[in-house]
N, C-alpha and C positions, 0 to 999 in steps of 0.2 A: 631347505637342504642343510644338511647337517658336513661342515667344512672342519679341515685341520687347518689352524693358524700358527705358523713359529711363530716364534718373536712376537704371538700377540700380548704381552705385556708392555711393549715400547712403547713408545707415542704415536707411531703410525698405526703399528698391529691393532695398539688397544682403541684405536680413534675408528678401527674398522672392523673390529669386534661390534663397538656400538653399532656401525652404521647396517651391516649384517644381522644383527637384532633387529633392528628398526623394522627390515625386509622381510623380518619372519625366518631368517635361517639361524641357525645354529651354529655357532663358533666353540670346537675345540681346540685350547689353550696349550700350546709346550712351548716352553719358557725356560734358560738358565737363570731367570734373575739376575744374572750378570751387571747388566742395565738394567733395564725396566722393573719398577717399584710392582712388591706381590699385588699391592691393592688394587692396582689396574685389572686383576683376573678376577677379583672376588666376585663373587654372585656366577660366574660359570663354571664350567668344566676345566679344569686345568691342572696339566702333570709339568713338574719341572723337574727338567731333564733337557740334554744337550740333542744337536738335531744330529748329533754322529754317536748317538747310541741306540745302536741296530736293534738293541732286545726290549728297546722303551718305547721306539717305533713299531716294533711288532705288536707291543703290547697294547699299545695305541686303538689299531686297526684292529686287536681280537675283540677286543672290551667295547669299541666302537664299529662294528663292520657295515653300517650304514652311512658312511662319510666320502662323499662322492667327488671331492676334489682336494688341495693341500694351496693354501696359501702361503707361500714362503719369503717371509719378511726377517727372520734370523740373519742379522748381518751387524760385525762391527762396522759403525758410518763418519768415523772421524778423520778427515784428510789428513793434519797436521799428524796426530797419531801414528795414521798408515805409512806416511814418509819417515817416522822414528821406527818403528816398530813392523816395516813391511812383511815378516815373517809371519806374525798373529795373524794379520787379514788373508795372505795366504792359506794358512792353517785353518783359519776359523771360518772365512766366507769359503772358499772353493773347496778342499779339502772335506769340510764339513756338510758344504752342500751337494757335493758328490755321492760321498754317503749317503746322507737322504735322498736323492734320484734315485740312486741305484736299490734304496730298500721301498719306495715307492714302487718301480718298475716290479722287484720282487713279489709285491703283492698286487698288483695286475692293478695300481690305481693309475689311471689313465690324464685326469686332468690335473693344471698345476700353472701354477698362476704365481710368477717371479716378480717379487720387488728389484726391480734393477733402478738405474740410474742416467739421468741423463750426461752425465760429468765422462760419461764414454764417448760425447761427439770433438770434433774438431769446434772451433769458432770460426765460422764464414764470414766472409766479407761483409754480408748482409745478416750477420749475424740470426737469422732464422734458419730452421733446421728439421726436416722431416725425418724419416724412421730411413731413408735410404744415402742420406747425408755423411760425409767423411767421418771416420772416426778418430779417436788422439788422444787417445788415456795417461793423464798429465800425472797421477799418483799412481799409489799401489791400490788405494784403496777404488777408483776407478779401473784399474788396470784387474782386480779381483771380481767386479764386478763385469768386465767385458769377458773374462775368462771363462766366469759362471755359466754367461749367455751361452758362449760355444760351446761348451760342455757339455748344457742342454738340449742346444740346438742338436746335436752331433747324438746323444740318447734318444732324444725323439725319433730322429730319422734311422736308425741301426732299430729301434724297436719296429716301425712300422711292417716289417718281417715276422711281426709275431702274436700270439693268440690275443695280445692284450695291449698296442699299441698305446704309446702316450702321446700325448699334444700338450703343446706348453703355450701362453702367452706372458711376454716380459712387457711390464709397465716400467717405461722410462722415465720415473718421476725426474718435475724439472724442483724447484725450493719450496717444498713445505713451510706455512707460513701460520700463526693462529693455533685456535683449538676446538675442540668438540662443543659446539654453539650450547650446547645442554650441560656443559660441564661436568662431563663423566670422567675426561682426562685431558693430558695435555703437556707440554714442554715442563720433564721434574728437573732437571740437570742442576742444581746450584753455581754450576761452571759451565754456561752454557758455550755449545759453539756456532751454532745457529745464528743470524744476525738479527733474528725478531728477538729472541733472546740475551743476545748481549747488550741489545738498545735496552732492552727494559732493565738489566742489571743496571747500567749506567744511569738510569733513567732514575732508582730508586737508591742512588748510591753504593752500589754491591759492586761495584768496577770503577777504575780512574778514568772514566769519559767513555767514546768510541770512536775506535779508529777503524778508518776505513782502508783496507788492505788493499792498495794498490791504484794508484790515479795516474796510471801511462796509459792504461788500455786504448784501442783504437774503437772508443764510445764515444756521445757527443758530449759528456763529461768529463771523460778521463776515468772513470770508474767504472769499474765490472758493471755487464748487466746481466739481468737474470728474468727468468718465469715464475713471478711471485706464485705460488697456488694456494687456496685456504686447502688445509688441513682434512675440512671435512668433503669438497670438492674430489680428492685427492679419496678417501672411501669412499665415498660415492662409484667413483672409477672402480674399484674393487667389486664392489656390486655388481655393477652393471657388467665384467669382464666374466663375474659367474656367472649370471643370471642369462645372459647371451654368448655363452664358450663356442657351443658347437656353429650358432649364427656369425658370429667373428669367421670364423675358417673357412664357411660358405662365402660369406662378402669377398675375402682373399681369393676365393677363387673365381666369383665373378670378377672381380678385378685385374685378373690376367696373374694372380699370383701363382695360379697352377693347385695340386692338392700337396700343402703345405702341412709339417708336423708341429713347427715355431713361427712365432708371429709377436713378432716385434710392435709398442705400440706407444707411444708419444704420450705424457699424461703431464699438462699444464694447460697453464689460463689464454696461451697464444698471444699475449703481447709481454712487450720486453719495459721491463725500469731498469734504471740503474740504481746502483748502492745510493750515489749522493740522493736522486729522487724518493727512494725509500727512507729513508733519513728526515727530508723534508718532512715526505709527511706520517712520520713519524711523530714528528716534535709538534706538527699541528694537531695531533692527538695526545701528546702525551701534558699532564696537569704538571709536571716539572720539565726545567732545561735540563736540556745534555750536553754535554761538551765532548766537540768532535775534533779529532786531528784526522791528519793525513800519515799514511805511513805507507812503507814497502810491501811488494807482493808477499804474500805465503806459498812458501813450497808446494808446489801440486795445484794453486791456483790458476783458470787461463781466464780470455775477456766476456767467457759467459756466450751462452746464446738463449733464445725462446722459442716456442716449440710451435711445430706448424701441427696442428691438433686433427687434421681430415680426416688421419685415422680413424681417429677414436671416437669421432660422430658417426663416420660411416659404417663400423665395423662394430661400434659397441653400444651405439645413437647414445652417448655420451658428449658433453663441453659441460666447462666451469660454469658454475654459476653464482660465484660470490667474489666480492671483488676484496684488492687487498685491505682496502677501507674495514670492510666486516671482518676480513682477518685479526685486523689492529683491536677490534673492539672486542671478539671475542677474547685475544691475547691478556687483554686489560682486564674483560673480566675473571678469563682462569687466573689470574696474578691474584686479585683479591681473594682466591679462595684456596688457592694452591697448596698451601702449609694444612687447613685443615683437611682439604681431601687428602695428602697423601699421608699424611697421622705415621709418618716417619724418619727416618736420618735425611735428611737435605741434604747432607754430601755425597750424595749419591751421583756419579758424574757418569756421562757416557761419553 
């Protein structure tokens, strides 16, 4: 199948570019560059251009009229950012993603498969959390991403009235972790804000140690915890949410969901670490020390949860299959080769 990918030059996008190769499909490339380094597109099809220019989108779909669903991974993803600058992510995530909905709908493409985020649940007591679980959008940049949802959600169901109905499913990524095991691409950020990323800056001296944001949490540490996922785990789910769209929305409806236009869907490893435990074994991987303090929450940060995955076995017969172990070691090896694949500016920050 021949797919549109935004944002497939970032690290996710371009991580699931590969991984839709691998599968035999086709990924079209629309890209601002913004973030993500060109090199990530090279060797495919790729127009750069923003996803809220209506006559680039059309152009898209005339020049490509065999592309049968839209991958939409186009989003600024920086929390700290989002709370300085909450108007951008407005602007750029929602704003801009409306526009493409609504020039998608235009041309009667029907599927569409949403990079969301899990940073739109609440943290439970039990800190685990399925696809029906509180919600608590702690920044702008969460709070733009639960916006997207319903915006979708809310276009799907007003088009079902019409000759060309969409259906949407939103992956709830929990922490992208690692890199493309084949080293096709991976974390460029020179500034990264990632925490696989700022360990290894600390790690090779590119930062004054790491610090770990926030030890009140109500963990059994004191430190956030999270759904570690490799990277490539993480496209894999992408695959598998094409390759099984219209089977997703039947399972929903065996499942007492009814016939549904959106379909929300859980994408982690389903157990929970925390910062300190990542850390540890971090440092049992890494060939140099790091030196860790302690410091205060970040703006827009909460105590984390991990994700109850049923879904996405039952609905997409998807689960992780790499642990954060292979995440760390792929991570180490895109390090060693990072500067020559991306054969450009390193300060390139997102």
């Amino acid at each position: 199948m021949k797919v549109l990918v935004t944002g497939g030059a970032g690290f996710i996008g371009s991580t699931t570019c590969s991984a839709l190769e691998d599968a035999g499909h086709t990924p079209v490339v629309l890209d601002s560059l913004v973030n993500g380094p060109e090199v990530f597109t090279r060797g495919r099809i790729f127009y750069q251009g923003d996803i809220a220019d209506v006559a680039l989108i059309r152009r898209i779909f005339a020049e490509h009229p065999d592309i049968v669903a839209t991958l939409h991974f186009a989003a600024r993803i920086v929390v700290t950012e989002s709370v300085a600058l909450p108007a951008l992510y407005y602007r750029e995530n929602v704003m801009g993603s409306l526009t493409l909905f609504e020039t998608l709908l235009e041309l009667e493409q029907t599927q569409v498969i949403f990079s969301s985020s899990a940073s739109i649940y609440d943290s439970p007591a039990n800190l685990r959390v399925d696809e029906n679980s509180p919600l608590k959008s702690l920044s702008p940049y969460a709070r733009s991403k639960r916006m997207t949802e319903e915006m979708l959600e809310d276009l799907c169901a007003a088009s079902q009235a019409t000759v060309s109905p969409m259906r949407a499913i939103a992956l709830r990524y929990f922490n992208p972790v690692g890199a493309d095991p084949k080293l096709r691409s991976g974390p460029y950020a020179a500034d990264p804000t990632h925490i696989l990323g700022r360990l290894m800056a600390a790690a090779q001296g590119r930062a004054d140690g790491f610090e770990i944001t926030g030890t009140d949490y109500p963990t059994r540490d004191g430190s956030g915890l999270r759904d570690y996922i490799h990277v490539w785990d993480l496209a894999q789910a992408h695959v598998a949410a094409l390759e099984n769209f219209d089977g997703a929305f039947l399972a929903a409806a065996r499942n007492g969901h009814g016939e549904v236009s959106f379909l929300p869907i859980n994408v982690g490893s389903g157990n929970g670490v925390t910062v300190r435990e990542l850390v540890t074994a971090f440092e049992a991987a890494s060939p140099t020390l790091v030196t860790v303090r302690s410091g205060p929450r970040r703006p827009g940060d909460s105590a984390g949860a991990h994700a109850d995955t049923t879904r996405a076995r039952d609905y997409l017969n998807w689960t992780a299959q790499l642990t954060v172990a292979e995440a760390m070691a792929s991570a180490f090896a895109w390090e060693a080769v990072r500067e020559e694949r991306l054969i450009l500016d390193l300060s390139i920050s997102s």
